[in-house]
N, CA, C and O atoms as a GROMACS GRO file, in nm:
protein
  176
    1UNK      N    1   1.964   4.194   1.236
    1UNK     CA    2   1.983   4.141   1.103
    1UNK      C    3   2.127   4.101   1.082
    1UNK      O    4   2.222   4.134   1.153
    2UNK      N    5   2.129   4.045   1.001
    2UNK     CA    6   2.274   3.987   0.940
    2UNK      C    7   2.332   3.992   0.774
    2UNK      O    8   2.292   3.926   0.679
    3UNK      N    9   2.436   4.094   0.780
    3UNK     CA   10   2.497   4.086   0.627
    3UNK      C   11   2.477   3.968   0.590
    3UNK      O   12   2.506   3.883   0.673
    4UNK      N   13   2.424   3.921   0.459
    4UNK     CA   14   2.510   3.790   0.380
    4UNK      C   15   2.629   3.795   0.358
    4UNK      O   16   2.701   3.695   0.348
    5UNK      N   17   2.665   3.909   0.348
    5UNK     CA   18   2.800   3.921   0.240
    5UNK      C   19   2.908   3.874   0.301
    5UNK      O   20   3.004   3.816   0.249
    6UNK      N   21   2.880   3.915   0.469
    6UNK     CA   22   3.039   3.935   0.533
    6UNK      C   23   2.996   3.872   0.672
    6UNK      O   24   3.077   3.850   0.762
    7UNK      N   25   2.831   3.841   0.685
    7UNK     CA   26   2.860   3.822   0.836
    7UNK      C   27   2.839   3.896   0.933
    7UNK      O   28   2.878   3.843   1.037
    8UNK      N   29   2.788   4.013   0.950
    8UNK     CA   30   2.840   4.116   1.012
    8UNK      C   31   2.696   4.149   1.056
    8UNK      O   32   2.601   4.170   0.980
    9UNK      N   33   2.694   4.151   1.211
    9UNK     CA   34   2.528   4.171   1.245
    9UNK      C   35   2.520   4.361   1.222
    9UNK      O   36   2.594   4.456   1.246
   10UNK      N   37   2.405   4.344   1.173
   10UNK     CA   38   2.429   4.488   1.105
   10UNK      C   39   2.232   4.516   1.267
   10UNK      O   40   2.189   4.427   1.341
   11UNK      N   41   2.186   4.642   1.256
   11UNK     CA   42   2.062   4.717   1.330
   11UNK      C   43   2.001   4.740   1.205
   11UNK      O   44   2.059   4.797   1.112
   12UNK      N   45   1.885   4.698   1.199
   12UNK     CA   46   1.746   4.692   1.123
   12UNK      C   47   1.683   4.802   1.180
   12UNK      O   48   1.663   4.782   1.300
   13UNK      N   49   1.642   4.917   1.140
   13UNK     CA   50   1.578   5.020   1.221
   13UNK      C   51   1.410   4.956   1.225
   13UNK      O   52   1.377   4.850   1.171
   14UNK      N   53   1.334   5.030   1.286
   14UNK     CA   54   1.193   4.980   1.295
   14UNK      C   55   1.140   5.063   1.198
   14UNK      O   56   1.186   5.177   1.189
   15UNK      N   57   1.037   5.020   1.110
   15UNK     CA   58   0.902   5.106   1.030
   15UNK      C   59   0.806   5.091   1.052
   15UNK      O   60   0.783   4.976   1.091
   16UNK      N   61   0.689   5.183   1.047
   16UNK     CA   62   0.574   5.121   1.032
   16UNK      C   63   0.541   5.160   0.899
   16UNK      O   64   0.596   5.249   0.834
   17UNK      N   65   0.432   5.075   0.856
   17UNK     CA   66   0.357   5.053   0.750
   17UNK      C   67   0.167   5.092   0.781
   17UNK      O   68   0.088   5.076   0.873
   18UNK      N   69   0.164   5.151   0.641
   18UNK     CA   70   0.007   5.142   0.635
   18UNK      C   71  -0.104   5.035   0.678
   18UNK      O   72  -0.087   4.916   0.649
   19UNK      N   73  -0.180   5.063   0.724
   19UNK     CA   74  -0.280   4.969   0.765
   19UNK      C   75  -0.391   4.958   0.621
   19UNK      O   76  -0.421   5.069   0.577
   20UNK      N   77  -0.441   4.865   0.562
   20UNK     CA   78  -0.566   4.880   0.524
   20UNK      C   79  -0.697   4.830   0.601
   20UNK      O   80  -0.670   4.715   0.638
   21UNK      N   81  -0.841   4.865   0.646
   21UNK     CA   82  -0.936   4.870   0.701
   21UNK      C   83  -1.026   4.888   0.581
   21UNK      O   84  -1.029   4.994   0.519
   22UNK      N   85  -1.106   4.777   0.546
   22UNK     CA   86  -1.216   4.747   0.451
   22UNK      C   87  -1.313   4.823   0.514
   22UNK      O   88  -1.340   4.798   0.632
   23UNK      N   89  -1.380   4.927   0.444
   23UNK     CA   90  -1.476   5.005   0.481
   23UNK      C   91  -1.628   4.914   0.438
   23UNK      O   92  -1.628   4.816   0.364
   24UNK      N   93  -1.743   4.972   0.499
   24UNK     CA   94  -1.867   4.851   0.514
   24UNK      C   95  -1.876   4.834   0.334
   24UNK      O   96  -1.856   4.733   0.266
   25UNK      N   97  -1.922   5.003   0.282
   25UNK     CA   98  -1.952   4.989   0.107
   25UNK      C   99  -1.831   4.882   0.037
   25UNK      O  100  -1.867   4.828  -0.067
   26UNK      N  101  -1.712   4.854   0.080
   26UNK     CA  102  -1.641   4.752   0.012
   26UNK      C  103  -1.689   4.597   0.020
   26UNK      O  104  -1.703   4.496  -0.050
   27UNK      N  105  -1.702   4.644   0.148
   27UNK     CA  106  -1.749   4.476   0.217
   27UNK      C  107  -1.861   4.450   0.197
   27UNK      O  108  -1.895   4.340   0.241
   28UNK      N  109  -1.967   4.532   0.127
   28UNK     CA  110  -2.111   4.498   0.078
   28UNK      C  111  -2.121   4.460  -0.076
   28UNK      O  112  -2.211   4.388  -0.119
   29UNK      N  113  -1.984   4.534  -0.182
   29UNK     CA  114  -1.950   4.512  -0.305
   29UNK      C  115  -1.912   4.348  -0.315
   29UNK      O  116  -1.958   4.266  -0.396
   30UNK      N  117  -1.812   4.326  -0.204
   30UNK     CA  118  -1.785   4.190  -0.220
   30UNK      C  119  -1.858   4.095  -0.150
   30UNK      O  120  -1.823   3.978  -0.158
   31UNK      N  121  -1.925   4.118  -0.103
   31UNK     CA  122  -2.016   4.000  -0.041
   31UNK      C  123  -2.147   4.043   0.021
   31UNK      O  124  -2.171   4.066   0.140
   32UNK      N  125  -2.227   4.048  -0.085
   32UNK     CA  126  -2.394   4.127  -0.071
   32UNK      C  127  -2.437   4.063   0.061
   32UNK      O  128  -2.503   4.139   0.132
   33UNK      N  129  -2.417   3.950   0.108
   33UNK     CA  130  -2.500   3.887   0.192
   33UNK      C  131  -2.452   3.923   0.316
   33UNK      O  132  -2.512   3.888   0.418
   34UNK      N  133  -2.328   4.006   0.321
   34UNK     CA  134  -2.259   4.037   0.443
   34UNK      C  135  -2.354   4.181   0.510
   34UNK      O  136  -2.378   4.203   0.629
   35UNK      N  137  -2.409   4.298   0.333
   35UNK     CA  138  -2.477   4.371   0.416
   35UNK      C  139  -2.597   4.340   0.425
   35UNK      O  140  -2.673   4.422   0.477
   36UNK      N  141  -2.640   4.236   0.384
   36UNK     CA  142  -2.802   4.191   0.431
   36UNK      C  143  -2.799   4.141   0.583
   36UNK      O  144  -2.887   4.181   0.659
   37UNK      N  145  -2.681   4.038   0.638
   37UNK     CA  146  -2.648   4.038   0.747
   37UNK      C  147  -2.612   4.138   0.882
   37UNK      O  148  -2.627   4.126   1.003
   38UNK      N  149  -2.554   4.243   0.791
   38UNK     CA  150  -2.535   4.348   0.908
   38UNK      C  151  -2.689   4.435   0.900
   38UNK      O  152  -2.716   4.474   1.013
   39UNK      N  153  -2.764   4.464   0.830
   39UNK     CA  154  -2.910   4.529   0.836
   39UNK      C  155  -3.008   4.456   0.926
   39UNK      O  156  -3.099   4.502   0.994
   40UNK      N  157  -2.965   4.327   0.908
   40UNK     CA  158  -3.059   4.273   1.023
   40UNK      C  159  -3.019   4.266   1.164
   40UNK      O  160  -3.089   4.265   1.265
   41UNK      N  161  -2.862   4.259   1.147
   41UNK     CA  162  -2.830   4.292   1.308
   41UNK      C  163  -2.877   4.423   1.373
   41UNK      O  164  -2.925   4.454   1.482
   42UNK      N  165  -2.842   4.492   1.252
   42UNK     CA  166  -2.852   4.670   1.328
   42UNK      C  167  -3.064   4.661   1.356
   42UNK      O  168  -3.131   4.746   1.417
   43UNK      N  169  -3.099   4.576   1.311
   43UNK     CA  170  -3.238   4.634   1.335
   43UNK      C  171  -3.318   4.565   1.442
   43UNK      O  172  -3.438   4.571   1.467
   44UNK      N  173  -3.206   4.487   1.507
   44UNK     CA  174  -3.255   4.374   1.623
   44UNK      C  175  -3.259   4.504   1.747
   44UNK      O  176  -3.291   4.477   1.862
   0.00000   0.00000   0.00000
């Protein structure tokens, strides 16, 4: 990274961050047809 102020390459340490992972009951709230789609896969 780089100060604005002065110029001055400064070390950015590393982070991690949270992940979010849409669980199926979310993904059936928002889009009904997604679990009508996965019921018929699972029953092939």
């Amino acid at each position: 990274g780089k100060n604005p102020a002065t110029g001055d390459k400064i070390k950015i340490p590393a982070t991690t961050l949270p992940k979010f992972v849409a669980g199926a009951r979310f993904k059936d709230a928002v889009d009904p047809k997604a679990a009508k789609r996965r019921a018929e896969k699972a029953g092939k």
